[in-house]
C-alpha positions in Angstrom: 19.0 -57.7 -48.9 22.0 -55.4 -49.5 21.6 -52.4 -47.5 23.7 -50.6 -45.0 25.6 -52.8 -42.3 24.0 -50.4 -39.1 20.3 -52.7 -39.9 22.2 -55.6 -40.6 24.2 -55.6 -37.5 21.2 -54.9 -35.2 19.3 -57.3 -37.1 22.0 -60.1 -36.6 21.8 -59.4 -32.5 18.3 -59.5 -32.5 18.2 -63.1 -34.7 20.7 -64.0 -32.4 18.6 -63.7 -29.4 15.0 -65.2 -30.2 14.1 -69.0 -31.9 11.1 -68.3 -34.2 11.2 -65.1 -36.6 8.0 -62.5 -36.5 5.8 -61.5 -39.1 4.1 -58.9 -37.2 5.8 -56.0 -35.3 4.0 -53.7 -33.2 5.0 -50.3 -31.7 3.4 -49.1 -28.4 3.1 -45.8 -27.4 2.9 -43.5 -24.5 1.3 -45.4 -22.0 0.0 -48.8 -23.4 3.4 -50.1 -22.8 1.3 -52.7 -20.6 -0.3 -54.2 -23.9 3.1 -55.9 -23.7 1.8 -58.0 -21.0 -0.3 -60.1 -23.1 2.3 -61.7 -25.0 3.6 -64.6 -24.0 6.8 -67.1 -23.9 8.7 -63.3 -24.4 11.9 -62.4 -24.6 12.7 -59.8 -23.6 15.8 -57.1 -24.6 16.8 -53.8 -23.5 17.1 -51.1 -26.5 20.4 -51.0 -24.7 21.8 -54.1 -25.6 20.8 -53.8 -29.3 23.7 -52.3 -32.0 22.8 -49.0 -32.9 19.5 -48.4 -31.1 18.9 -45.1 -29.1 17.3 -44.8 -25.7 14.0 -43.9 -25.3 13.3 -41.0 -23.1 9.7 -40.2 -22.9 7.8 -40.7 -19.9 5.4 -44.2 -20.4 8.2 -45.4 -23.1 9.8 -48.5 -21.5 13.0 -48.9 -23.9 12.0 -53.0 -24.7 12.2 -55.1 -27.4 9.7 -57.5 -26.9 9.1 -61.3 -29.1 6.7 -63.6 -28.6 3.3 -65.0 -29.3 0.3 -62.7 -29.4 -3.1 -64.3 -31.4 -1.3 -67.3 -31.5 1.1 -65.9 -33.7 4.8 -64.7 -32.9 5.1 -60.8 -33.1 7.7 -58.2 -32.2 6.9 -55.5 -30.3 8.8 -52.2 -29.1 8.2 -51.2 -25.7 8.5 -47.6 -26.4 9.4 -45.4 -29.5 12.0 -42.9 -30.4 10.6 -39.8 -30.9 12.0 -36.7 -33.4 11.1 -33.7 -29.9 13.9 -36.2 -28.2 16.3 -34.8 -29.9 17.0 -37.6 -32.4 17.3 -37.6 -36.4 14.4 -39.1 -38.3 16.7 -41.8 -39.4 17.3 -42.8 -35.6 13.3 -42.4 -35.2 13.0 -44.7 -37.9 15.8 -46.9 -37.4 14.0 -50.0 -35.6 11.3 -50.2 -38.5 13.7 -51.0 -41.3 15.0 -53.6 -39.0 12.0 -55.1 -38.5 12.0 -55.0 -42.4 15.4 -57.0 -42.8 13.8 -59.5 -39.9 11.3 -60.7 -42.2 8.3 -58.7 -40.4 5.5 -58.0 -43.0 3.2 -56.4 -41.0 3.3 -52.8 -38.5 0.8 -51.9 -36.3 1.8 -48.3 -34.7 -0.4 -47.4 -31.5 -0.3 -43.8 -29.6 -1.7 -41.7 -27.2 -3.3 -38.1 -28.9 -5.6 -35.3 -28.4 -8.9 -35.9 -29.9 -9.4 -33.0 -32.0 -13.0 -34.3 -32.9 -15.7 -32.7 -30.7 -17.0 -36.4 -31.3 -14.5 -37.6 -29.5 -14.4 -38.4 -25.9 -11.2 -39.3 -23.2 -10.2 -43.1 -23.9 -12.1 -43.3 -27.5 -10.0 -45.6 -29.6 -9.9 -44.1 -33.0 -8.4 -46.4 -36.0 -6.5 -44.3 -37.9 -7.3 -44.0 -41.4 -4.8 -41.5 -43.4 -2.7 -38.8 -41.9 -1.3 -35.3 -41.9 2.1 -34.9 -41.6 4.1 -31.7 -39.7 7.3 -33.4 -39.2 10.2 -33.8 -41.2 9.8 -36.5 -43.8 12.2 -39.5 -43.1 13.3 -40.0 -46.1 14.7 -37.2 -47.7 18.1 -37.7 -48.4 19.9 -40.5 -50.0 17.4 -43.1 -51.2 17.7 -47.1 -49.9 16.8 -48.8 -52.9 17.3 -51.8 -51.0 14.0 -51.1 -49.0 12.3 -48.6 -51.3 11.9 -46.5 -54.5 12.2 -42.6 -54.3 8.8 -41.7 -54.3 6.9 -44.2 -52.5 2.9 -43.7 -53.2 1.0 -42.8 -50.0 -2.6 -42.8 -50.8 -3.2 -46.3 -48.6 -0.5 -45.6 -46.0 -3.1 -47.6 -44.1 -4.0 -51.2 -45.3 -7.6 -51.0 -45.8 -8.1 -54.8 -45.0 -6.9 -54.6 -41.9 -8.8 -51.6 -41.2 -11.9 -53.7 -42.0 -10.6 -56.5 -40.1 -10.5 -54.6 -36.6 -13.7 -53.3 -37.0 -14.3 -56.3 -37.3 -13.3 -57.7 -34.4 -13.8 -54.5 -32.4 -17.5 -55.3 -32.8 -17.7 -58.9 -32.1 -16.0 -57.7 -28.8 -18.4 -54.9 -28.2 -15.2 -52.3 -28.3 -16.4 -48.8 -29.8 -13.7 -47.6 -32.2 -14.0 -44.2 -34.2 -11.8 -43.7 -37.8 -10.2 -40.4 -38.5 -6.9 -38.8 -39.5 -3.9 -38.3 -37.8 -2.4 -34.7 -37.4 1.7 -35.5 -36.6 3.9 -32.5 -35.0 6.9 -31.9 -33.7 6.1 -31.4 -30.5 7.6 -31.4 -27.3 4.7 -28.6 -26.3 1.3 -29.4 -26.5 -0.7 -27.7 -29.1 -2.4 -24.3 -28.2 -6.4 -24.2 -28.4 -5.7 -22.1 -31.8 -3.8 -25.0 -33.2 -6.3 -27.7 -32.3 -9.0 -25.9 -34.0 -6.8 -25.1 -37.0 -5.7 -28.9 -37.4 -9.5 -29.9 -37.0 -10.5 -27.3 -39.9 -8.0 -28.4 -42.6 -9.3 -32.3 -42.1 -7.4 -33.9 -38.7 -9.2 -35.5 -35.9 -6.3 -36.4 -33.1 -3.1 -34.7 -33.0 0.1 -36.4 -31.5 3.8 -36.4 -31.6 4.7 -40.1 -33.5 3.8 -42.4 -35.6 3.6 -40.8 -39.4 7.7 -41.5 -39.6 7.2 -44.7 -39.1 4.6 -45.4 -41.5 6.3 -43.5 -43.9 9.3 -45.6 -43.9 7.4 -48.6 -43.2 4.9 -48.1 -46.4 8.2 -47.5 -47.9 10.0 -50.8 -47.4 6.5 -52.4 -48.2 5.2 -53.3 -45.1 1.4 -53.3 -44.7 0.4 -50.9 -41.6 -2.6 -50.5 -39.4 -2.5 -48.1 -36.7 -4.2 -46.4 -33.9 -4.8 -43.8 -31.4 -6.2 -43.8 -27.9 -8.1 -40.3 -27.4 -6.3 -39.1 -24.3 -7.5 -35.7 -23.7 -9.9 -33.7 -25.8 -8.6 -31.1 -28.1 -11.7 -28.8 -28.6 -13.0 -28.4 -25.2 -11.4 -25.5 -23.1 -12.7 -24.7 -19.9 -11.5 -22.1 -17.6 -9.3 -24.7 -15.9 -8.0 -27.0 -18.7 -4.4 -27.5 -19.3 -3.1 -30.4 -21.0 -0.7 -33.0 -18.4 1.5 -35.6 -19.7 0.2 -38.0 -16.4 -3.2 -37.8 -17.7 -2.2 -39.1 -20.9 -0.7 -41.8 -19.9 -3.3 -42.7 -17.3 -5.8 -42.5 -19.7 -3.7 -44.6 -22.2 -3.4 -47.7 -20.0 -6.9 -47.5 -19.1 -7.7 -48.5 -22.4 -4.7 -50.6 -23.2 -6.9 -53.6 -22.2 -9.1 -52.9 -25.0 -6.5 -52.4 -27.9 -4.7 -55.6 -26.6 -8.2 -57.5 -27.8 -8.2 -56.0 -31.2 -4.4 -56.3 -31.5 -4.1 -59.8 -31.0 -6.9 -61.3 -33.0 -5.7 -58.9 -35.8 -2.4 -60.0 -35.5 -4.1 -64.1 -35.7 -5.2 -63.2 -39.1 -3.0 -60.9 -40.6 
């Protein structure tokens, strides 16, 4: 693959520092860091150590690259995400996907903590996410890759729909409740007032976050097949008196159900 030498370079290190070459990557997010924990014979490196990767700064966001064998199968996995609020371009967001691209990965499956935005949706739900709504800044405009992509890559299965059936799948052999809806991605860094929850709920969203649509974007863009989803970490359309929303609930809530999306993970990463 021809492309710019930033991907190659990082992908070179990378090659450089693992034996067997992954066909899955996965990217945890705030707070289910510890689904890490289940894969074995890792290696382990820093985001520090790797050409041209950023540091990630959001509380519950490690900053590790992560290979070795989940479902029997080896896998890549980022210990953390770059996030657009962290000040960073889309194209640094971004960045580690198309690497994963030149490593030979075929498969992404994007995990994150949101706001459930559902009124059927209750704290530590796990909600497979089916389509989304983007509010950030599309990563690709600019100068298209043709190396990766065409210009106008089609988004009307951003998620695979196999391996949406697939985890269901498996979710109910292992007697783990899981919900579908859409993803509403913002900016952030603030969480979303009570009038923006209900106005994101209206016009067709059911959790709201801060991640994940850039990289599925660029991801469905370089051809990778992606499956995704959310752990409900606070709910969205309930306001008492005294609610405010607390970044240490989120990720307490997160890693309580990290355990769970592990199961699924795994057996759909077997398969896939």
């Amino acid at each position: 693959m021809n492309t710019n030498t930033t991907y190659l370079e990082a992908t070179a290190y990378i090659r450089s520092r693992i034996i067997a070459m992954p066909q899955t990557a996965i990217i945890l997010g705030s707070g289910l860091g510890t689904l890490a924990d289940s894969i074995t014979d890792s290696t382990i490196i820093p985001y520090a150590e790797i050409p041209h990767f950023v540091r990630s700064t959001a509380t519950g966001h490690k900053g590790n690259l992560i290979v070795g064998r989940l479902g029997g199968k080896t896998v890549i996995a980022m210990q953390g995400r770059f996030h657009y609020y962290e000040g960073y371009t889309m194209q640094q967001v971004t960045f580690p996907v198309r690497v994963m691209k030149c490593l030979g990965v075929q498969n992404l499956f994007v995990s994150n903590a949101a706001g459930g935005i559902n009124p059927t949706f209750k704290v530590g739900d796990l909600m497979i996410i089916r389509d989304h709504i983007n509010m950030l800044p599309n990563p690709l405009i600019g100068a298209n890759d043709e190396a990766f992509g065409t210009r106008f890559p089609d988004m009307t299965r951003a998620y695979d729909r196999e391996l949406i059936i697939s985890a269901e799948k498996i979710a109910a052999a292992h007697d783990i409740e899981v919900k579908r809806g859409v993803y509403v991605g913002l900016t952030g860094p603030s969480f979303e007032t009570p009038a923006e929850y209900a106005f994101y709920g209206r016009v067709g969203g059911d959790a709201i976050g801060m991640s994940t649509v850039p990289e599925v974007i660029v991801a469905r863009h370089a051809g990778l097949r992606v499956f995704g989803m959310s752990v409900i970490t606070n709910e969205g359309y309930h306001f008492a008196d005294d609610f405010v929303n607390d970044g240490a609930d989120v990720i307490k809530a997160a890693n309580q159900a990290a355990d769970r999306m592990a199961a699924i993970f795994a057996e759909l990463a077997a398969i896939s």
